[in-house]
N, C-alpha and C positions, 0 to 999 in steps of 0.2 A: 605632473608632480603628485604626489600619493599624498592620500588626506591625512589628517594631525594625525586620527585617530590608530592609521597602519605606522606613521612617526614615532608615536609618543610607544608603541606595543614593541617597537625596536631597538629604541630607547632604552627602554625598562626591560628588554629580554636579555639585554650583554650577550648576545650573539653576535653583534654584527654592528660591534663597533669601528670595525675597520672599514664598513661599506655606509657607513653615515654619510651623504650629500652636507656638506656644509649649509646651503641653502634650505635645507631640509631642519638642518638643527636651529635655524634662524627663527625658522616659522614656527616651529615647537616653541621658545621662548616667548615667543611674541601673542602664540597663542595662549601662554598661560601668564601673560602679562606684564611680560616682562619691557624695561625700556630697553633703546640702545642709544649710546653714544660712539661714536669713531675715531679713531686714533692712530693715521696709518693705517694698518692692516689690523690693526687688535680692535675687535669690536667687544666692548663692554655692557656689560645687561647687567642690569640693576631693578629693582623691585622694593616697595613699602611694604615692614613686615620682613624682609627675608635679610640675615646680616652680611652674608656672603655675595661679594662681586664676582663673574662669569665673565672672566675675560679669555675670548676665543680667536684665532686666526684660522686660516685656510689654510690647509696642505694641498693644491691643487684646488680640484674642486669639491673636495673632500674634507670631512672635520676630524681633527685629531685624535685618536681613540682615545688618549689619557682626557683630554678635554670633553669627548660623551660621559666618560663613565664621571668627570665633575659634575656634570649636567643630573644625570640619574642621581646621584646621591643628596642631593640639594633636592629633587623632587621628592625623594624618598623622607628626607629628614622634614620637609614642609609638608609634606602629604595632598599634594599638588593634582590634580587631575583635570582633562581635559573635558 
């Protein structure tokens, strides 16, 4: 699995939101602190400080691209980094 830091630069490139590992987007939250709760298949991340909930499913083994590019903007607007 490739570290946050090649993660979070793919993340935040919008290139390559269609080749996002679901598992990959997990650990990026997780590494910028995010909680999660489960629900079914919707996995909910949550954070103190941030007002917006990141609620994500799997396409496969793959993360949604409308669902990366929520991710990025949410890092972007918090000014997040790993």
């Amino acid at each position: 699995m490739p570290a946050v830091d090649k993660i979070f630069f793919e993340v935040m490139s919008g290139s390559k939101d269609n080749n996002i590992r679901f598992s990959e987007l997990q650990k990026l939250l997780e590494t910028l602190g995010f909680s999660c709760r489960i629900k079914g298949d919707h996995f909910i991340y949550y954070k103190n400080g941030v007002d917006e909930i990141i609620n994500i499913q799997p396409s496969g083994n793959k993360a949604k691209p409308y669902q990366v590019k929520q991710v990025r903007n949410i890092i972007l607007k918090y000014q997040m980094e790993v």
